[in-house]
N, C-alpha and C positions, 0 to 999 in steps of 0.2 A: 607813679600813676599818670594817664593821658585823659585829660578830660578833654570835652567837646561841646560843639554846638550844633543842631540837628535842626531838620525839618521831617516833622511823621505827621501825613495827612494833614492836617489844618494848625499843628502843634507846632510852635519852638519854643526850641528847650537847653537844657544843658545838660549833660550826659558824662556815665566814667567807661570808657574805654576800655573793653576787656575781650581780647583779642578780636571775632568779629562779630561781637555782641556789643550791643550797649545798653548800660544801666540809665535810664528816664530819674536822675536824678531830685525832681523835686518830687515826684509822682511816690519815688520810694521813700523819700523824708516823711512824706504825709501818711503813706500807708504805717510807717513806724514810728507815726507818733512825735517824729523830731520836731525842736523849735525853730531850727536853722529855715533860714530862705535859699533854696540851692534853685529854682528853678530856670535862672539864669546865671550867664557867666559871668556878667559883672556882679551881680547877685554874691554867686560864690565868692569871687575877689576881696568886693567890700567890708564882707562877712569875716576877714581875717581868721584867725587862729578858731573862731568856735565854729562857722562851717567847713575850715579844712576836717577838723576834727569830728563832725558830722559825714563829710565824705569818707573819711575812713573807715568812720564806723560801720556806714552801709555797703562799703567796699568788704568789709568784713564778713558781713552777714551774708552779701550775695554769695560769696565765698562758698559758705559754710551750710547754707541754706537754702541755695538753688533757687535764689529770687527771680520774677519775672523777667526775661531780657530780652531786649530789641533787637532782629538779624542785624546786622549792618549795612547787608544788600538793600533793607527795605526803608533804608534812612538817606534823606539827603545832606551830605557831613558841609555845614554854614564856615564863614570865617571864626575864628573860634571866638571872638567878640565882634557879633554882626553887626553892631552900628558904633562905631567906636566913640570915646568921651569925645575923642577931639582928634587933629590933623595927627597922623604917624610921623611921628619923628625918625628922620633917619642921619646915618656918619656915612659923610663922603670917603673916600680917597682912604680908608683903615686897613687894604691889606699891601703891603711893601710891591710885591710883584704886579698888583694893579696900579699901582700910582708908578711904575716903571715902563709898564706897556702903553700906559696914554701916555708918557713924556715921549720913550720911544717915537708914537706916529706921530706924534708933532714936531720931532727933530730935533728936540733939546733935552737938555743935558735934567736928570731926574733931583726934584726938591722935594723931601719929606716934609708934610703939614705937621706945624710947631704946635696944633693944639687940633684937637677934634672939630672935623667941618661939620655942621650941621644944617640941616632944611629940613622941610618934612613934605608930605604928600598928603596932597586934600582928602578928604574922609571918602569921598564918591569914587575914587579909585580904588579903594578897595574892594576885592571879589573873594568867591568861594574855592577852595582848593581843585575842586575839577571845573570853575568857572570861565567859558570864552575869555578870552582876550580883544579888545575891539582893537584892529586895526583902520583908520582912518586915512589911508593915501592921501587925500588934500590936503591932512596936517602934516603926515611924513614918510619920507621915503627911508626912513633908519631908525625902525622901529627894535631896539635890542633887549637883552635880559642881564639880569644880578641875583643869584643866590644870594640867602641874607640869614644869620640868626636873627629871630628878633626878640626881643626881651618883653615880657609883659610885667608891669610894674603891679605891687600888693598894696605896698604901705606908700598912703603921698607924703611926700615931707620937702623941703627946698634945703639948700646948704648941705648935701648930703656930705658926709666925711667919705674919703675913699676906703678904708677901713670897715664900714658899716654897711657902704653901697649894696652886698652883694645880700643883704637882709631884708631890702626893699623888695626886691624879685620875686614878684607869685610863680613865673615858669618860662619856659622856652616856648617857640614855636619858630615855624619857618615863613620869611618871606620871598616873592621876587619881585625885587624892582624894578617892573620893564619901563623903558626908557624912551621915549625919541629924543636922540641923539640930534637930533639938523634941528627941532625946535628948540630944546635946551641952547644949542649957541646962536640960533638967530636973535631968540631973548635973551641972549648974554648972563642968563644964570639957570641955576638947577630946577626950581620948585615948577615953571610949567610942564618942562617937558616929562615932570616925573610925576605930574600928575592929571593925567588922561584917567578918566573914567575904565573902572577895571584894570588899571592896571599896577593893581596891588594885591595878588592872591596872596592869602594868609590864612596858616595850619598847618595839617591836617587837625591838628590838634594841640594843648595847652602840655608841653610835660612839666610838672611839677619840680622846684628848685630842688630838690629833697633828695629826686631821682638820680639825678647829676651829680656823681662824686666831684669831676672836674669837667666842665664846659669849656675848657680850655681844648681836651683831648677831642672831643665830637670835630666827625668828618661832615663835609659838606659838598655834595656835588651836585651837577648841571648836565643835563644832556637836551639835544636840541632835533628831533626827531632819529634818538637811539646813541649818535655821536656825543662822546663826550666832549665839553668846552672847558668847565670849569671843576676842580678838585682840591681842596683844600683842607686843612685844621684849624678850628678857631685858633687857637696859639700864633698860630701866623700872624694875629692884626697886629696892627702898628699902637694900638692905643685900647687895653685889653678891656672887658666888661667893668671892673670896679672903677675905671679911669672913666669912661663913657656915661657911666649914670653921674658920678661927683661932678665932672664937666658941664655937665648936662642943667643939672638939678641948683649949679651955683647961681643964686639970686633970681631961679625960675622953680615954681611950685611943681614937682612931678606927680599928678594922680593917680589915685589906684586905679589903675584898668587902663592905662595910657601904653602906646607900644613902640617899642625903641629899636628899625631894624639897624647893623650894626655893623655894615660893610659888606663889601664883597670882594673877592680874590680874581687873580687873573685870569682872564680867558673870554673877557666880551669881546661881541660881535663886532665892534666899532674899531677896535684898536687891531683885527685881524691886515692883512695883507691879500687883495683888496679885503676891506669894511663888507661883514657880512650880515647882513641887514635879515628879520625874519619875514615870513612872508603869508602869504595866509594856505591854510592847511596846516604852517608845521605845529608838532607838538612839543613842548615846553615843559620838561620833567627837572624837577629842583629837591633835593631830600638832602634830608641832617640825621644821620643815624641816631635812634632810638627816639625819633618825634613820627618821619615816617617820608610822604612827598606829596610834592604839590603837583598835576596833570593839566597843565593849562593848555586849549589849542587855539591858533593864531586863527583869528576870523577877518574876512575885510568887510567892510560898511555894505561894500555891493554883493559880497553872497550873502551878508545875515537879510539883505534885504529880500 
């Protein structure tokens, strides 16, 4: 199951995904009498096992029953938790071929990270899956992109066992983490340049841990107006999901609804020959099969103005 987060005329909501319809999730709980609170997605999260078990129900019943549903055309699809608990968490340097192509354009010889790098990006960066992109030229001239699975957490807990980790997991979703590249090392570290307002699209949608046999086999790709950049399989990271949340989670409290994007593979713009920087006009397509893709296009300061 893909759930979502919508805007219909003056409404947001939380919604289940079914093909390109959408079920108004809380809309339907109330019409059928449920106890569950679904009518947001941290709502839903919170809710643990008695509102998953409330979404299926009504999953069921739409099924079977031809309940009322929403086109999709006539819905604006939000980040799939529009205001997040707190800053996104992300792992640097997790897939081998990336952490080889940036030693590459620096000229030196490649060192694998002995434990998961982490930073996160400020909440105001985050945007809608077919959300602008703000480019800013007076902040930077190397504005790039990162495909990302991101992980949405269900259950909070700290000390997590790696064993257990993967029980925490409410669902998938996809990120990208566009970059300036020239800010990040003027400030000699990660978290400014990677956190510019908007630029953190996340979605289309929530897939459910359930849905996923193995999240290990889901492909991930990048194109950067039609050309592909980036292609990969989560299996490729260097430091797999159950390692990233227990790393994560030691002696820091992870909560439900908190989101973990969780590398990206080879093929940024930075590490090309020359450094291919975006520009404004391109378009910026990022998908994870069976979640769906993110439609992002590059804007600059002076044509939004």
């Amino acid at each position: 199951m893909k759930l979502v987060s919508f805007q219909y005329r003056e409404r947001v909501a939380a919604g289940l995904l079914l093909g390109q319809q959408v079920l108004d999730l809380g809309a339907a709980a109330r019409a059928a009498g449920e106890g569950a609170e679904l009518d947001s997605m941290l709502a839903i999260i919170r809710g643990g096992d008695a509102a998953l078990a409330a979404v299926r129900k009504l999953a069921h019943s739409a099924a079977q029953h031809s309940a009322p549903l929403l086109p999709l055309s006539a819905l604006r699809l939000l980040a799939p938790i529009p205001v997040p608990v707190r800053n996104i968490f992300c792992v640097g340097r997790n897939y081998l071929d990336h952490v080889k192509e940036g030693y590459a354009k620096a000229g030196r010889e490649a060192k694998l990270p002995e434990a998961p790098q982490f930073f996160t990006k400020a909440t105001h960066a985050l945007n809608a899956p077919d959300g602008d992109v703000r480019l800013d030229t007076q902040l930077t001239q190397l504005l790039d992109y990162e495909v990302e699975l991101a992980l949405v957490i269900g259950r909070t807990g700290r000390d997590i066992p790696r064993a257990q980790a993967m029980q925490h997991i409410f669902g998938y979703t996809i990120a990208n983490d566009f970059t300036a590249r020239d800010l990040q090392r003027r400030h000699d570290q990660w978290f400014k340049g990677k956190s510019l307002d908007t630029t953190c699209p996340l979605g289309p949608a929530i897939l459910l841990r359930d849905s996923v046999a193995d999240p290990a086999a889901l492909e991930l790709w990048l194109t950067v107006n039609g050309e592909e950049r980036q292609r990969a399989r989560v299996g490729q990271m260097i430091f797999d999901l159950p390692t990233v949340v227990a790393a994560l989670s030691a002696g820091l409290t992870l909560e439900a609804g908190d989101i973990i994007a969780t590398g990206t593979p080879a093929g940024v713009g930075f590490a090309m020959t020359p450094a291919r920087a975006l520009a404004d006009g391109d378009l910026v397509v990022a998908g994870i099969e069976g979640i769906g893709e993110l439609r992002n296009r590059i804007v600059a300061v002076s044509a939004r103005a």
